[in-house]
VEXSE-712656 format. One record per atom (N, C-alpha, C): residue in three letters; x, y, z. Coordinates in steps of 0.02 Angstrom, whole numbers, padded with zeros to 5 digits, always signed. Layout:
alaXYZ...
//
This chain:
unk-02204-00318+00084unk-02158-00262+00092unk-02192-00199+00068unk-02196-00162+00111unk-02211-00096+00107unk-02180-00030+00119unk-02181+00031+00084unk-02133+00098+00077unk-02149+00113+00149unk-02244+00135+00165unk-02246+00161+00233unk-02243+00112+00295unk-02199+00071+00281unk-02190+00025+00336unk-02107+00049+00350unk-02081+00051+00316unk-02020+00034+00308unk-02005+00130+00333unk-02033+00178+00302unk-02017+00236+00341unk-02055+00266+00409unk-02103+00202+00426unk-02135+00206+00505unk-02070+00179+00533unk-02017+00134+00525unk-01963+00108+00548unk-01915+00164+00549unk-01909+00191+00504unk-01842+00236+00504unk-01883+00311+00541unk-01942+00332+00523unk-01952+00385+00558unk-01969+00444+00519unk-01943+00429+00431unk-01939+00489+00410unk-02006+00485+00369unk-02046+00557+00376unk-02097+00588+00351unk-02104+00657+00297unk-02033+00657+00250unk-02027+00699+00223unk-02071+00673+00151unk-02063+00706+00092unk-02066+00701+00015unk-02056+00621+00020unk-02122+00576-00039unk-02098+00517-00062unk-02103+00545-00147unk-02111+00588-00161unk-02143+00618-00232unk-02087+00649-00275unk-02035+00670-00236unk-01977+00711-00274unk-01910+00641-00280unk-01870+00663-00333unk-01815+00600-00336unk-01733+00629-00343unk-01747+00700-00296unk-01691+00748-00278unk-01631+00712-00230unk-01570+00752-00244unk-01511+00748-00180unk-01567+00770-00117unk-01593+00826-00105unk-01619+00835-00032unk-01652+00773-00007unk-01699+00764-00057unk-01736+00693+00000unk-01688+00629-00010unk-01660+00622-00067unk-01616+00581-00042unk-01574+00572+00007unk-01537+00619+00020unk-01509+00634+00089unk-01552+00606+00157unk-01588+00653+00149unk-01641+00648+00212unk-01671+00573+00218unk-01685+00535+00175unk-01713+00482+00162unk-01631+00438+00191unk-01593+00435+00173unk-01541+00412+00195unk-01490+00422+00255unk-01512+00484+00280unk-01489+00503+00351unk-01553+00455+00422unk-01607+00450+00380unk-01660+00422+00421unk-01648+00350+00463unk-01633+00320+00385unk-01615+00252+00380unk-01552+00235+00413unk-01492+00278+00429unk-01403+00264+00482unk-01419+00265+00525unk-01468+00308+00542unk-01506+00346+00625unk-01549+00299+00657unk-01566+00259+00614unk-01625+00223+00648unk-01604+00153+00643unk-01571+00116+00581unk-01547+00062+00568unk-01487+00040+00585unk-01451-00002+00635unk-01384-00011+00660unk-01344-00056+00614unk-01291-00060+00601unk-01244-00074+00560unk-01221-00141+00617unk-01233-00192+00590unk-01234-00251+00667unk-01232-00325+00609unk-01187-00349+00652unk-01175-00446+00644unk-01218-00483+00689unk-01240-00457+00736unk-01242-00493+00789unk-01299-00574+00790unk-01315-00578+00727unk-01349-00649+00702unk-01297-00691+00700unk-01245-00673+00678unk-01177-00738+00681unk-01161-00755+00746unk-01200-00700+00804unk-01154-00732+00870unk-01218-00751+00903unk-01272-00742+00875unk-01313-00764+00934unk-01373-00850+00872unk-01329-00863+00850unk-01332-00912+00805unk-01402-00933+00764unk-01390-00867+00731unk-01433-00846+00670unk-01430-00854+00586unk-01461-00860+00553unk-01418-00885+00466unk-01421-00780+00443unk-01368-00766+00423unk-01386-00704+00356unk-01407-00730+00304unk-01450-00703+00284unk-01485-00724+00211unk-01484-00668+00159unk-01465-00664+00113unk-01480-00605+00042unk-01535-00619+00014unk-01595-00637+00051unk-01655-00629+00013unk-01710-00571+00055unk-01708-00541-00007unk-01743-00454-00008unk-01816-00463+00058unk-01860-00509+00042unk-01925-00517+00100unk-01890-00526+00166unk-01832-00562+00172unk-01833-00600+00239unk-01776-00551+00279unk-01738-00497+00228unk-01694-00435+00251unk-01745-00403+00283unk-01807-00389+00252unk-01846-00328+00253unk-01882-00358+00316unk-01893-00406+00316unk-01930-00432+00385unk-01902-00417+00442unk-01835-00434+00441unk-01777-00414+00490unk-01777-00348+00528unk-01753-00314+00441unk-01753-00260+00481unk-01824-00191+00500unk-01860-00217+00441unk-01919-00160+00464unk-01953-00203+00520unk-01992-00248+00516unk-02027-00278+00557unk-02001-00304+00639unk-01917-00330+00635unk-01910-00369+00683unk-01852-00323+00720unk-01873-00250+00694unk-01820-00193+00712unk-01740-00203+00726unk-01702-00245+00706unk-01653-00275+00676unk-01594-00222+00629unk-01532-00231+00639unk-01491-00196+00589unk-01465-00258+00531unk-01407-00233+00521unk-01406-00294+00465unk-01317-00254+00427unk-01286-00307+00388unk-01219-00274+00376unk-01242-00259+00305unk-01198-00236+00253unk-01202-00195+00209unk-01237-00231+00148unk-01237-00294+00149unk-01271-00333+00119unk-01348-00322+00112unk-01369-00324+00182unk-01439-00302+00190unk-01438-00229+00192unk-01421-00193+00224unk-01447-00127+00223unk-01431-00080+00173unk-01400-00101+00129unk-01380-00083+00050unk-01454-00108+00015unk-01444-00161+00019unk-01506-00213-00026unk-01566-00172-00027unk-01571-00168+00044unk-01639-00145+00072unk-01669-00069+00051unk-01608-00015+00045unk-01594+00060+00031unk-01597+00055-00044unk-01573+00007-00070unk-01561+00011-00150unk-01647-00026-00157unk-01671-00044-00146unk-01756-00074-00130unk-01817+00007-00135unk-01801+00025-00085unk-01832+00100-00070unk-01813+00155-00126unk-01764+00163-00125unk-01743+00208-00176unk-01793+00192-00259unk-01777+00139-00264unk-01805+00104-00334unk-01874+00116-00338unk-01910+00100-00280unk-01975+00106-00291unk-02005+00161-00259unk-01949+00211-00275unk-01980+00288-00253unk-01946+00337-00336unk-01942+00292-00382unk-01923+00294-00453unk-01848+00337-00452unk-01800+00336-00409unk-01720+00351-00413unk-01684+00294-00468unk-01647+00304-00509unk-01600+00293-00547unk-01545+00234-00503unk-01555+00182-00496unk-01516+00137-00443unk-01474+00079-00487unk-01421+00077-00449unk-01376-00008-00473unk-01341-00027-00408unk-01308-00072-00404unk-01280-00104-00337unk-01191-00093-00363unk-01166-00072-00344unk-01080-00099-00347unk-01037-00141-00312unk-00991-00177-00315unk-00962-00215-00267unk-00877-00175-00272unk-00875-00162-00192unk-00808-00134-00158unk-00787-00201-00123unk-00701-00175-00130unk-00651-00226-00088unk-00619-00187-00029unk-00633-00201+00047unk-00619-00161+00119unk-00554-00159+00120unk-00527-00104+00129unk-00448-00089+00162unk-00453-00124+00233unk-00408-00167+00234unk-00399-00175+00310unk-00327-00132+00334unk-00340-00107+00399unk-00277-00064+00422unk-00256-00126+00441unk-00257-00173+00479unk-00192-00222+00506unk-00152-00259+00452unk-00180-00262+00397unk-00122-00269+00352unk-00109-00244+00298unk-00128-00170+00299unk-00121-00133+00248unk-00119-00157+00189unk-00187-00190+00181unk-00193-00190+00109unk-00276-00199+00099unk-00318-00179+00049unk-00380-00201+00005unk-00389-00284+00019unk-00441-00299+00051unk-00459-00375+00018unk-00465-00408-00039unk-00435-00466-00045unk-00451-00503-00122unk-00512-00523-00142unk-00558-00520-00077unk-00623-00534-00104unk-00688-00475-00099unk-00707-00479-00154unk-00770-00409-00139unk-00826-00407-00104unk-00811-00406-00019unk-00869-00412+00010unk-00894-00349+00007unk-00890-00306-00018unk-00943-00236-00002unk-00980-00218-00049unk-01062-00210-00032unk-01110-00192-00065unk-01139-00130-00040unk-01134-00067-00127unk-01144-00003-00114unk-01207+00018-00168unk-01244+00068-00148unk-01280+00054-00204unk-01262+00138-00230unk-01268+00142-00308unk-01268+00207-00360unk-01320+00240-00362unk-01322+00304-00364unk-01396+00343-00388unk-01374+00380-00436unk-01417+00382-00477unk-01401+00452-00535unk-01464+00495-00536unk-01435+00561-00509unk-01479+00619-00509unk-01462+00684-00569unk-01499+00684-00615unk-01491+00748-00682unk-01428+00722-00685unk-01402+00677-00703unk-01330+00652-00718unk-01283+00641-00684unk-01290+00652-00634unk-01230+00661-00574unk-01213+00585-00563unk-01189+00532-00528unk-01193+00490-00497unk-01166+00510-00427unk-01202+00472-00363unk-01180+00471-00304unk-01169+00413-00295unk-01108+00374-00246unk-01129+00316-00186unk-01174+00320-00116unk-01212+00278-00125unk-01275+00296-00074unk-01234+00222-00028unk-01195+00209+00030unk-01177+00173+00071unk-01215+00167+00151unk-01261+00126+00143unk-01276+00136+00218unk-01250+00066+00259unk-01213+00053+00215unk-01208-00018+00271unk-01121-00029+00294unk-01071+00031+00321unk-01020+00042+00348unk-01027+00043+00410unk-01046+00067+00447unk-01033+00086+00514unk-00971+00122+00553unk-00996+00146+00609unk-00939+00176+00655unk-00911+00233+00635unk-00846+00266+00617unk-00837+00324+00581unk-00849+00352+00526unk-00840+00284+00483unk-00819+00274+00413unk-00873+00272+00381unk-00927+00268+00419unk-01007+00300+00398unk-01029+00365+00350unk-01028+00359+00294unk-01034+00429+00271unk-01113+00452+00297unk-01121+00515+00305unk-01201+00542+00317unk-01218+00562+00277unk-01201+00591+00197unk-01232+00613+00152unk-01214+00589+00086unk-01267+00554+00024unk-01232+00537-00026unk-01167+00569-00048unk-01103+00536-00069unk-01062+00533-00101unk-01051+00566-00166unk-01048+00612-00198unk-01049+00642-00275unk-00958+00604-00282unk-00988+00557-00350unk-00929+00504-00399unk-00890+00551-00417unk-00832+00582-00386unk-00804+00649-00447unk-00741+00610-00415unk-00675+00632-00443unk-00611+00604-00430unk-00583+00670-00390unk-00540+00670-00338unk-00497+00702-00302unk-00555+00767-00250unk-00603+00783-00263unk-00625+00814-00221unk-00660+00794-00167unk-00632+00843-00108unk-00643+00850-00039unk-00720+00856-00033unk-00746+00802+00014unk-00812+00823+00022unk-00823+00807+00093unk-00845+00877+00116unk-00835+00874+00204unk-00892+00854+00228unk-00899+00812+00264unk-00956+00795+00304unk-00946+00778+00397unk-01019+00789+00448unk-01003+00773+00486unk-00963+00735+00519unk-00943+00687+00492unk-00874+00614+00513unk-00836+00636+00495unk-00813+00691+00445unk-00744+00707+00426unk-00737+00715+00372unk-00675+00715+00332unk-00683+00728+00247unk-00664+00684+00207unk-00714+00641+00173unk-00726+00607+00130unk-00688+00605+00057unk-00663+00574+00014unk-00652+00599-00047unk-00618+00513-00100unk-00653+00545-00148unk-00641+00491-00208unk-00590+00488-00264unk-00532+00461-00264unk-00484+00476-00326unk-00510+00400-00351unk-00496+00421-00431unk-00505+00391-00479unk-00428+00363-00518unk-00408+00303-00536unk-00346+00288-00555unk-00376+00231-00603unk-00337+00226-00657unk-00373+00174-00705unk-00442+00134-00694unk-00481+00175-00704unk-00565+00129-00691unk-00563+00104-00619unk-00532+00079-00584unk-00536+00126-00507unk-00540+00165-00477unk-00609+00173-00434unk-00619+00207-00365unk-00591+00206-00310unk-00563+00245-00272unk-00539+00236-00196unk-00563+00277-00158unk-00579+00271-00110unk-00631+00294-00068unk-00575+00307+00002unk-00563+00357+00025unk-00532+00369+00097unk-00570+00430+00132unk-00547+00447+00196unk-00578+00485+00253unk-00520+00497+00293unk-00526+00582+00297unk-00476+00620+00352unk-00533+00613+00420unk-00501+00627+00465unk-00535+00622+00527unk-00507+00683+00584unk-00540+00688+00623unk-00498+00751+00679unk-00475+00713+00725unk-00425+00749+00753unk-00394+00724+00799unk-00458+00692+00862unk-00422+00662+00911unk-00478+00626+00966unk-00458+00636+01033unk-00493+00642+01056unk-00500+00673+01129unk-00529+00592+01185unk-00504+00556+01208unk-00511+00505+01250unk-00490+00518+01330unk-00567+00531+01362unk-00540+00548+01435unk-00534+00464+01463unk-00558+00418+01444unk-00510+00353+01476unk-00462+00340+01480unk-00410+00362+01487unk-00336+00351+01489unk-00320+00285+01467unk-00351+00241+01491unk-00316+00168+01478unk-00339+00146+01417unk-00400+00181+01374unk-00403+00153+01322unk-00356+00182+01257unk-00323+00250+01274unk-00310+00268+01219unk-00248+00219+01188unk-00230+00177+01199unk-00192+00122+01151unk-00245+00048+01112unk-00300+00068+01126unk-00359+00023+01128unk-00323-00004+01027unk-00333-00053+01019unk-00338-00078+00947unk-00397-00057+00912unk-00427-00045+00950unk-00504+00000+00925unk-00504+00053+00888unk-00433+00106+00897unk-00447+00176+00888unk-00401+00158+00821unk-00426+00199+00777unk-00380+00199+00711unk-00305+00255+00730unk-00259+00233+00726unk-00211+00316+00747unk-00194+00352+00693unk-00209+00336+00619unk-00185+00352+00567unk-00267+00438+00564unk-00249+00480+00535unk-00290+00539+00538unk-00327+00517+00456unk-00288+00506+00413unk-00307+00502+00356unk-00313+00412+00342unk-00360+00377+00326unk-00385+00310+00289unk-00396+00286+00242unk-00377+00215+00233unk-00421+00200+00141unk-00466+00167+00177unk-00548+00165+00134unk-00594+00139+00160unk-00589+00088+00123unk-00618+00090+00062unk-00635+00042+00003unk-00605+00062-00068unk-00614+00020-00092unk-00593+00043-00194unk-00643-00018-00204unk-00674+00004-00261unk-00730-00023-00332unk-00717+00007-00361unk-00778-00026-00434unk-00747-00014-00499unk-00820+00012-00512unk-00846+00030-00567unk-00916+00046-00565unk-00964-00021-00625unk-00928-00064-00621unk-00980-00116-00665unk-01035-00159-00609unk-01092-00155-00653unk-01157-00147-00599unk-01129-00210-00581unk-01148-00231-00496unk-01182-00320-00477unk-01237-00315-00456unk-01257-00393-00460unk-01300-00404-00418unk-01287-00419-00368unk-01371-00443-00324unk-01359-00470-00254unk-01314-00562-00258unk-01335-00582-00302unk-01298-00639-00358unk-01224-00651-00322unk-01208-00600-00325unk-01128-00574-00337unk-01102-00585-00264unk-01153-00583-00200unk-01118-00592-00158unk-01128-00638-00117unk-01158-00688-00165unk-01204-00767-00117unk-01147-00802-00078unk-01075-00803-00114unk-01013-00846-00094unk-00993-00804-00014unk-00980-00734-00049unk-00960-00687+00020unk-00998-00719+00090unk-01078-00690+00068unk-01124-00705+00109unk-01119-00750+00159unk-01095-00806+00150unk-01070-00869+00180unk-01011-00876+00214unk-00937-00839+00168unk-00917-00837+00191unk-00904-00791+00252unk-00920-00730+00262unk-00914-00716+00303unk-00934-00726+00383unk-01002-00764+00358unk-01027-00787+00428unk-00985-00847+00455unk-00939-00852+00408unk-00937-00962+00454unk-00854-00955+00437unk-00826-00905+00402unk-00758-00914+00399unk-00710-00879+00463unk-00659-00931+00508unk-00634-00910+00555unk-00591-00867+00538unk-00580-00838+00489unk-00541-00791+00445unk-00588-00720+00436unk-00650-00734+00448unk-00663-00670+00437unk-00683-00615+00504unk-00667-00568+00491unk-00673-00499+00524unk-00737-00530+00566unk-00809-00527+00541unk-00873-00557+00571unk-00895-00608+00627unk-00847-00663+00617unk-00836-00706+00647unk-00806-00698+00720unk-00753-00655+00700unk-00697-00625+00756unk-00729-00578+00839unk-00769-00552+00792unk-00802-00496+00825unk-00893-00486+00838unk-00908-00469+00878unk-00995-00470+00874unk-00989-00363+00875unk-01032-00361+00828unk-01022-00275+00806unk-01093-00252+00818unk-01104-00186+00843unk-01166-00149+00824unk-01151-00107+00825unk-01163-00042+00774unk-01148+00014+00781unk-01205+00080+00746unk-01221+00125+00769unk-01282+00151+00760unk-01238+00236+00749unk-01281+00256+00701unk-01264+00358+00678unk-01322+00372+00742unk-01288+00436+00770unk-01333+00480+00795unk-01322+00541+00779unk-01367+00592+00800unk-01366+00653+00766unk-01306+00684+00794unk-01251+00679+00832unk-01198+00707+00842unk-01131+00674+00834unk-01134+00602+00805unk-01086+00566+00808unk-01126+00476+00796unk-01083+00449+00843unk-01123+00369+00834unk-01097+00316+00878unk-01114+00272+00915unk-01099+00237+00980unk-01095+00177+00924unk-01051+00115+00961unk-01043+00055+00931unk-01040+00012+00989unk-01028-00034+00989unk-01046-00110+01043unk-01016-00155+00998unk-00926-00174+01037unk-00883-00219+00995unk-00868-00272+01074unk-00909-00328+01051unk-00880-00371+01111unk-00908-00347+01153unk-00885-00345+01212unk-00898-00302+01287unk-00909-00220+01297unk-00870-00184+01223unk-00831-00123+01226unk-00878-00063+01197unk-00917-00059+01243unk-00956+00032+01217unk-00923+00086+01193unk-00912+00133+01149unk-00894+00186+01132unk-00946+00231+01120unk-00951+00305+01120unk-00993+00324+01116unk-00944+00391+01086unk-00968+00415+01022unk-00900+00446+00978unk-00948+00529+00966unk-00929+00583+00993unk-00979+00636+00977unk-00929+00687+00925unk-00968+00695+00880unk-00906+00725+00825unk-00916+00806+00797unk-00840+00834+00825unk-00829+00908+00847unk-00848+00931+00890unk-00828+00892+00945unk-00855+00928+01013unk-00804+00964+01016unk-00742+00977+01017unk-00700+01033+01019unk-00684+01048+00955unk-00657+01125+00947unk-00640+01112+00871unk-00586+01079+00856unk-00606+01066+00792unk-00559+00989+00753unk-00523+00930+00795unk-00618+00923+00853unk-00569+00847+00890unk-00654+00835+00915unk-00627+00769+00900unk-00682+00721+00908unk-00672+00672+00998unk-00745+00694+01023unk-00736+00655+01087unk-00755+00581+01098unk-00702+00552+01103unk-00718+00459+01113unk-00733+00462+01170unk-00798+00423+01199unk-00794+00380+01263unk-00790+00321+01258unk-00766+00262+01303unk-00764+00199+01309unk-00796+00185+01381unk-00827+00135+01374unk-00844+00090+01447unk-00846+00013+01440unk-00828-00044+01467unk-00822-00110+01460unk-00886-00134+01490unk-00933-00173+01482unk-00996-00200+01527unk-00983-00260+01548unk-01019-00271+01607unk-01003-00343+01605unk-01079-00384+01580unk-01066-00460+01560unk-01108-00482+01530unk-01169-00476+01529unk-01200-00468+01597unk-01265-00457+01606unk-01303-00381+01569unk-01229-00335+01569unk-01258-00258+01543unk-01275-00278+01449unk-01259-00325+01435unk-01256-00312+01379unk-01313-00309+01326unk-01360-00349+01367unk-01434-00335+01331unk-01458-00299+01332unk-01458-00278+01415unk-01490-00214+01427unk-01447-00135+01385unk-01395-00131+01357unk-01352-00091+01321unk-01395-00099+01230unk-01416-00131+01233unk-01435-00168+01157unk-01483-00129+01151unk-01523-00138+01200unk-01593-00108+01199unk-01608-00030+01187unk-01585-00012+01251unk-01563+00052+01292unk-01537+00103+01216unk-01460+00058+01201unk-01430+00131+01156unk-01440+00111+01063unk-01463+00060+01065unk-01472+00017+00992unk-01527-00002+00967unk-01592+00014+01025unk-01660-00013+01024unk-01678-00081+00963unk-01628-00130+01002unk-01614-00199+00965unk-01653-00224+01040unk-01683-00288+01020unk-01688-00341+01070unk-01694-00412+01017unk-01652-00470+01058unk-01622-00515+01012unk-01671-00570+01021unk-01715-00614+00974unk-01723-00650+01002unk-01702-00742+01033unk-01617-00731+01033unk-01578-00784+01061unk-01529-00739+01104unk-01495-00811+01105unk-01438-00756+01168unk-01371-00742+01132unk-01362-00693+01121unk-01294-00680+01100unk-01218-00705+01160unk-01173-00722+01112unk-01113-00737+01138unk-01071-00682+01117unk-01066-00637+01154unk-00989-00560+01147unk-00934-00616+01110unk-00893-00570+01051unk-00841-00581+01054unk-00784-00526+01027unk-00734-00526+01041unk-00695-00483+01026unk-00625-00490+01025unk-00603-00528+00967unk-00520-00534+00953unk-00482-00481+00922unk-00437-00453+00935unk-00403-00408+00936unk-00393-00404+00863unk-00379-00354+00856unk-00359-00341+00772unk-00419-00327+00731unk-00389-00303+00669unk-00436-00298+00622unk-00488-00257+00592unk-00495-00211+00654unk-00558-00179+00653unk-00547-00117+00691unk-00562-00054+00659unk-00548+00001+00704unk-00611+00049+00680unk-00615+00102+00758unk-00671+00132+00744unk-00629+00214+00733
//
């Protein structure tokens, strides 16, 4: 494993020498842009593994995305050995279909502390809920970013993490009832606590999520990629392609359905993924909104 391997993958050629918010940023805008936020090893019958060589193989070498497990792991990896201030945290996901936090902590985020500050550095969300620029840990303030406005309240040693969004603009007519689209403007993403974990911490998750018919992962085959104006995802059959503030305070959704044969060639094309098995689409309703 190597630093200039791993930013020949992502692309970025800025500062490895400074251990600032700017290159952090930049170092982390590289890595959403280039790295897709994707399951798609559970459907095309692959193992996830939480071990750091065989993430990094994945995704630098075998140009591969990976869910927050890995691309946390991997970001909290880089960061460290570019001498940033790093720990891992574990978050529990709001699900909107049943309005409530999960009981179990599948989400892995990693901390930076810069001249004292702490940020959440999250690259492994996807789709809206993607932040593009570290996170500053402060309670109740608004922090606007391209996807919308971000913000952290603090309640007894709890974090909560939500996102306002702009209204949406869908010229498909038939999708705008899609289970896809969140209709709520304002969201809870996640809540954590800030006591460090490890990767340790999420060996049980790990598992479960790939093989439990209960989980979100299982349900669904996901890829979803940041671009510099927004970010396209690939749920099942279902392309979106999301460009954000194309009008003011409204965000333009497209949708298109493929049929099976488009779907590799879609992988390639808007995800520059190529798999090497065959994936099986899937997409059960619920659960998941972009």
């Amino acid at each position: 494993m190597n630093l200039e391997e791993y930013f020949a993958r992502t692309g970025y050629k800025g500062s490895t020498e400074k251990q600032d918010l700017e290159t952090l940023t930049d170092i982390f805008q590289h890595h959403i842009r280039a790295v897709p936020f994707e399951n798609l090893s559970i459907h095309c019958g692959e193992k996830i593994t939480l071990e750091l060589e065989q993430v990094y193989n994945k995704i630098v070498r075998r140009k591969r995305g990976g869910w927050c497990m890995e691309n946390n792991q991997l970001l909290g990896w880089v960061l460290k050995s570019l001498g940033y201030d790093t720990s891992f945290l574990g978050a529990y996901v709001f699900n909107p279909h049943q309005n409530a936090y999960a009981t179990l902590m599948t989400h892995l985020v990693v901390k930076v502390v810069i001249d004292g500050k702490a940020y959440i550095v999250d690259g492994g969300f996807g789709v809206s809920y993607q932040m593009w620029q570290p996170m500053e840990l402060v309670s109740g303030k608004d922090q606007p970013q391209a996807p919308g406005i971000f913000r952290f309240t603090e309640k007894n040693g709890v974090w909560y993490l939500e996102k306002m969004r702009r209204k949406q603009y869908i010229p498909n007519q038939s999708f705008s009832s899609s289970d896809l689209l969140e209709k709520k403007e304002c969201r809870k993403v996640y809540m954590l606590s800030l006591e460090p974990r490890t990767v340790e911490d999420f060996r049980f998750q790990c598992t479960y999520l790939q093989t439990s018919p209960d989980s979100l992962f299982t349900k669904k085959s996901i890829c979803t990629l940041q671009t510099t104006d927004g970010f396209r995802a690939l749920i099942g059959w279902t392309l979106t392609e999301t460009t954000y503030n194309y009008k003011e305070n409204m965000d333009l959704v497209e949708f298109v359905t493929l049929e099976d044969e488009e779907v590799e060639k879609t992988l390639k094309e808007k995800f520059n993924i190529t798999l090497e098995r065959k994936l099986v689409p899937v997409n059960v309703k619920g659960s998941y909104t972009i």
